[in-house]
N, C-alpha and C positions, 0 to 999 in steps of 0.2 A: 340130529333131530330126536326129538322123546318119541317114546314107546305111544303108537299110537293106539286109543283105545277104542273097545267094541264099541260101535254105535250108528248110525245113520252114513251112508254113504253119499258124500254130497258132491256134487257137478256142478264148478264156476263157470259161470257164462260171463265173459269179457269179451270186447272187442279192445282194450286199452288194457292191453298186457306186457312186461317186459317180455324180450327176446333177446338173443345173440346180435340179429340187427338192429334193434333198439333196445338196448336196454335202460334206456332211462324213461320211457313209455310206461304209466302206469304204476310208480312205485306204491303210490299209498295203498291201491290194490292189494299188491304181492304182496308186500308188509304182513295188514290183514288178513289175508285168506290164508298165509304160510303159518301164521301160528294158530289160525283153527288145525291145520293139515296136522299139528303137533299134538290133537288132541282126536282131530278123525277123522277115518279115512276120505281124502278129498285127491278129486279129478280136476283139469282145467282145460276149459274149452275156449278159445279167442278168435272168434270169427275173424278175417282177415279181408278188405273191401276189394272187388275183383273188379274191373273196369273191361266191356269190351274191349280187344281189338290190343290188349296191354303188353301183354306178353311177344306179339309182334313187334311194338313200338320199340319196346326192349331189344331183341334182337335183335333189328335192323337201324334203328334211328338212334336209338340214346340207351346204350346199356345203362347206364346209371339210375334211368326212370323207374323210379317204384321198385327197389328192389324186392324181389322174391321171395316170400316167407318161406319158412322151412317150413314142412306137413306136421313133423313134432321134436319136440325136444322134453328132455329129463332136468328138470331143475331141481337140485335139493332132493331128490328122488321121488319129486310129485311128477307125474307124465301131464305133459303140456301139448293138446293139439293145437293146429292154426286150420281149420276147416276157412275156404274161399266160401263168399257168397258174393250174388250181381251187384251191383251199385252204380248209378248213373251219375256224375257230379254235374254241378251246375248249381240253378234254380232251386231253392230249400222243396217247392212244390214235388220235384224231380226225387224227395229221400222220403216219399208218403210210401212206397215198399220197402224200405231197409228193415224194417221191422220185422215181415213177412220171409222176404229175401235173408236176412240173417236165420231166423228159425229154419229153412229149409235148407240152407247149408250147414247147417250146427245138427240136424237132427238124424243123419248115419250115425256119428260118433257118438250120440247119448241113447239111441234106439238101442246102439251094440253097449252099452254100459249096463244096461236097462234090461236088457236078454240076459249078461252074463250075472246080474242079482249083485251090480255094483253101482246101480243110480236109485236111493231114497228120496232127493231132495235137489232141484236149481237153483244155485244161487247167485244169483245177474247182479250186476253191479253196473249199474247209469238205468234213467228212466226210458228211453229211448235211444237208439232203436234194442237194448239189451232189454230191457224189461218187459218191451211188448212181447218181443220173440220168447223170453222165458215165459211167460203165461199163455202164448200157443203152445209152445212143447211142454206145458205144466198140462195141459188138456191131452194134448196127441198120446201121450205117455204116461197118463194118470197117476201124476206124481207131483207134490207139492213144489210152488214158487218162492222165494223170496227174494226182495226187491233195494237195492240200496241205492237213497237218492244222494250224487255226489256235488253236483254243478247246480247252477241259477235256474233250475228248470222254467221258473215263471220268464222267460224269453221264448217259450215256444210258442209256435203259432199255431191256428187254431183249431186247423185239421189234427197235430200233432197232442194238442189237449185234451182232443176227444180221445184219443189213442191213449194219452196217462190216464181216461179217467177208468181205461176196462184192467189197466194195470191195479190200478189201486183198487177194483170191485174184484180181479184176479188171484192178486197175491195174497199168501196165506199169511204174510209177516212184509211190512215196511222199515226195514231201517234209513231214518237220516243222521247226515253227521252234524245236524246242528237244528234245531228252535225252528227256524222260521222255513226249511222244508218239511219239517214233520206238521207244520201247520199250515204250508200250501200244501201238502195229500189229504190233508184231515178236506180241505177247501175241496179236493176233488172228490171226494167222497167215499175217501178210504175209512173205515171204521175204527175211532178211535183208542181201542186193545187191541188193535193188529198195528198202531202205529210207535215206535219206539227210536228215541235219541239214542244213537252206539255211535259218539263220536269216534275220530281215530286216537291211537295210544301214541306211548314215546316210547323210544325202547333208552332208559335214563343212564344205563350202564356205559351203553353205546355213547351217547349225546352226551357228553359233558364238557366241559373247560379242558382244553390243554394250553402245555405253557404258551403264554402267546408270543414273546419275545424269541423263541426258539422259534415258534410257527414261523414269524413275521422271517427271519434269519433266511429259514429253507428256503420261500418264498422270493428273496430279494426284497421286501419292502421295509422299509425305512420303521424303526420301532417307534416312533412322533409323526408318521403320515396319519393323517386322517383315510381311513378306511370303508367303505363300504360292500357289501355282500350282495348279491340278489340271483336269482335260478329263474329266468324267464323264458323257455321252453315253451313249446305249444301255447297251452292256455293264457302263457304271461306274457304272448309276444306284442299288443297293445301298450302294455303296460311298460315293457320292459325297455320298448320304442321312446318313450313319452320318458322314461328317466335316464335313456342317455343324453336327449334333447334339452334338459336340466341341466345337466353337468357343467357347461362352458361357465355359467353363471356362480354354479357353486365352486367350481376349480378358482375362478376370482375371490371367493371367498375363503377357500380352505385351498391354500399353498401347497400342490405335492399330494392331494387329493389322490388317494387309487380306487378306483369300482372294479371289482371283480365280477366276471357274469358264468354263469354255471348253467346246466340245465340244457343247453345249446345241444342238442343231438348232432354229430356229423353228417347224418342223413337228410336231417329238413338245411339242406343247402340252398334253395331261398331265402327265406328268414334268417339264414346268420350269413347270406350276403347281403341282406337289405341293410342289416344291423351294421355289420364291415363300412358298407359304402358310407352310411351315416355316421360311423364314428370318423372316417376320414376326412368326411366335408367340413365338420367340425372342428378338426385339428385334433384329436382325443385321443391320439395313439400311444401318449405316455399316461394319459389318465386310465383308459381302458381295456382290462385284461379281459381276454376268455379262455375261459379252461375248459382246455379236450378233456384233459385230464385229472383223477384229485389225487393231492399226495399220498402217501403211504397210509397215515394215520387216516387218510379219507375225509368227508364233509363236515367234521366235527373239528377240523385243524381252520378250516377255510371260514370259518363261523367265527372260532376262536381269534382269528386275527385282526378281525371286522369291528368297525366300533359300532354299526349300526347293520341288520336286516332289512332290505328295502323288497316288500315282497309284491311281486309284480303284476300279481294276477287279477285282473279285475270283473270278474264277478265270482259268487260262491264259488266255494269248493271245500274239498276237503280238509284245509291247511296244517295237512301235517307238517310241511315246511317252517310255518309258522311257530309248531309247536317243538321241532328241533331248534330252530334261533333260540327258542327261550330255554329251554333245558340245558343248553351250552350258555345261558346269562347272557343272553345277546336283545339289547332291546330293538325293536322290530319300527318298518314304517309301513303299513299296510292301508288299501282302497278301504273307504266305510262301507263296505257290505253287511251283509247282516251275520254272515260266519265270520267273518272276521270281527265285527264290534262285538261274537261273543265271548271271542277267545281274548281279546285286547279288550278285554273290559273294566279294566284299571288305567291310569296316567303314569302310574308306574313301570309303566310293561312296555310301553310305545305310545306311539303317535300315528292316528289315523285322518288319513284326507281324501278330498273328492278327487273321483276319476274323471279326466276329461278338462282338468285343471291346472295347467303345467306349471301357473304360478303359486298356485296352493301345494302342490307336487314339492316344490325348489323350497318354500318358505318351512312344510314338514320337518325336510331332511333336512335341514337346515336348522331348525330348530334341537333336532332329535342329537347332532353332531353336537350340539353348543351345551347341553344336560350331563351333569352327572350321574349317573344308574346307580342303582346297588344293585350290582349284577348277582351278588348273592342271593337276592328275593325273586330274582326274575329266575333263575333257574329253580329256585324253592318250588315257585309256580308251578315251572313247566313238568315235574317230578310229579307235579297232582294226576296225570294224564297216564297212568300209567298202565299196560295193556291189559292184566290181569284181568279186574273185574270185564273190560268188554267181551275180552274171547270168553268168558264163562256165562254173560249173557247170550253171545250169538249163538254157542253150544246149545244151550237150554233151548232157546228160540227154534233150533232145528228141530229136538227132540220132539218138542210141542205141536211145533207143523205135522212131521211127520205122523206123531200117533192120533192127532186130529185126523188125518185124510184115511190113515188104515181104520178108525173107528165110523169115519160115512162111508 
């Protein structure tokens, strides 16, 4: 890690952080916030959601359930807490305190940051329940907020809107990773020079082309299969549902057909038994791999092998996924959202279709298989995205915040 220099001490507020238990939770996060940490000194706080009665269920009924966060770990030599806070599931009505309930679990740990003359600055990452909570403890502890909106926020409901709208009259700085959330906060009444686009970066050294004939070798797959990629995890498990529910049609079409899925945490054992069951009713067991695991060379092999990105997520987000398919010349098949139609803003780049469409879904990928690329232009692209200028904006951003709040 670089020399870190003098300047603002800043405190991430995540609840969607990697861990030893999960670490494929929240990469785009760590990404970003690890290379401000290379520029200054930065803390990480990840509230962790605590369920009545949990901890017994564990030990007597189902060790398996909700394994246990660790209190803290060392990443990269940044110190990582997991502070519990209450949480009810259910009923969306039933998460109108996660907000509340997260700030008051999060607020020993940044109270004692904040004592020892090592917290200038929060900065939350998601609009709720992280951003309400960081503009209470931006108040409790008289220290500036800032706000980064990652997901579709416009699905929230309506008690939860009134909540974004004291976030956005709270924070001192909004970053989104794309157009059309910096113009639903602008909608809530965020002031617009505190609102700013800090897409995510690529790291292009990392993400580039390897052989793919070698790749495909390691791998076992046939150097003339037709290939596909996709990471449908958490957010992409709709999605991710819905293109293996495709594949029987296009395996008819494309002979020897592989889908590769990624992203599948061993922990959410639901969802990749739901997915199991349904690749099996299907018959999909030679068309459909999932990897625990990635090879050596890591995600940048498993791209490389792929003749198409099939990205599964279907609403906003961050799509840094997005933006490694293409940096490794991978053209992409992405939901029309509005971060993705602005990253996929070319016909050169990929092919975008409606969610919720399994026939437009088959006909995409299908299309996107039968194209030739210049995958040399698609990674040109993806090479524009590169992280420097943003971490020297979000740098400055803090600076700013900061000596605004020391000057009122």
């Amino acid at each position: 890690m670089a020399e870190i220099s003098r300047g603002p001490h800043i405190g991430v507020l995540s609840s969607r952080f990697p861990s030893s238990l999960y670490p494929n939770r929240g990469l785009s996060v760590h990404e970003r916030i690890f290379r401000v940490a290379r520029r200054l000194p930065l803390y990480v706080v990840s509230p962790t959601p605590w369920v009545p009665l949990e901890d017994w269920f564990r030990q007597n009924l189902n060790p398996s359930f909700r394994p246990s966060m660790p209190k803290y770990e060392e990443q990269q030599g940044i110190p990582v807490w997991f502070p519990r806070f209450l949480t009810v599931p259910g009923l969306d009505a039933l998460r109108l305190f996660d907000g509340w309930a997260m700030a008051k679990g999060a607020y020993p740990r940044f109270a004692a940051l904040r004592s020892a003359g090592r917290l200038d600055l929060i900065d939350a990452h998601g609009a709720y329940p992280e951003g309400y909570a960081g503009v209470l403890l931006s108040r409790w502890l008289n220290v500036p907020v800032t706000v980064t909106l990652y997901g579709d926020e416009r699905v929230h409901s309506s008690w939860r809107i009134s909540k974004l709208r004291e976030v956005s009259k709270g924070a001192a700085r909004i970053f989104a990773v794309n157009d059309s959330l910096r113009q639903f906060a602008l909608e809530l009444g965020a002031p617009d020079e505190r609102v700013k686009v800090v897409a995510n970066g690529v790291d292009a050294e990392y993400f580039r082309p390897r052989d793919r004939k070698a790749v495909r070798a390691a791998l076992g797959i046939s150097p003339v299969a037709p290939v596909l990629f996709s990471s449908g995890g958490g957010a992409g498990e709709k999605g991710t549902k819905q293109l293996v529910e495709v594949l029987p049609a296009l395996s008819g079409r494309w002979p020897g057909l592989v889908c590769l899925l990624a992203g599948l945490d061993k922990l959410e054992k639901n969802r990749r038994t739901e997915l199991e069951t349904l690749v099996e009713r299907l018959d999909l067991k030679g068309t459909v791999r999932f990897l625990d695991a990635l090879p050596s060379s890591g995600l940048p092999s498993l791209l490389s092998a792929a003749d198409v990105f099939v990205f599964a997520v279907h609403h906003e987000g961050p799509v840094t996924a997005l933006l490694e398919a293409m940096t490794c010349g991978l053209p992409v098949v992405a939901f029309d959202t509005g971060s993705n139609r602005e990253l996929v803003c070319s016909p050169e780049l990929g092919e975008l279709t409606l969610f919720g469409d399994p026939s437009a879904l088959r006909a995409t990928i299908d299309k996107a298989l039968s194209r030739t690329w210049d995958r040399v232009a698609i990674r040109r692209y993806g090479e524009t995205y590169h992280w420097d200028g943003r971490i020297n904006h979000l740098c400055r951003a803090f600076a700013e915040s900061v000596a605004e709040r020391r000057a009122g």
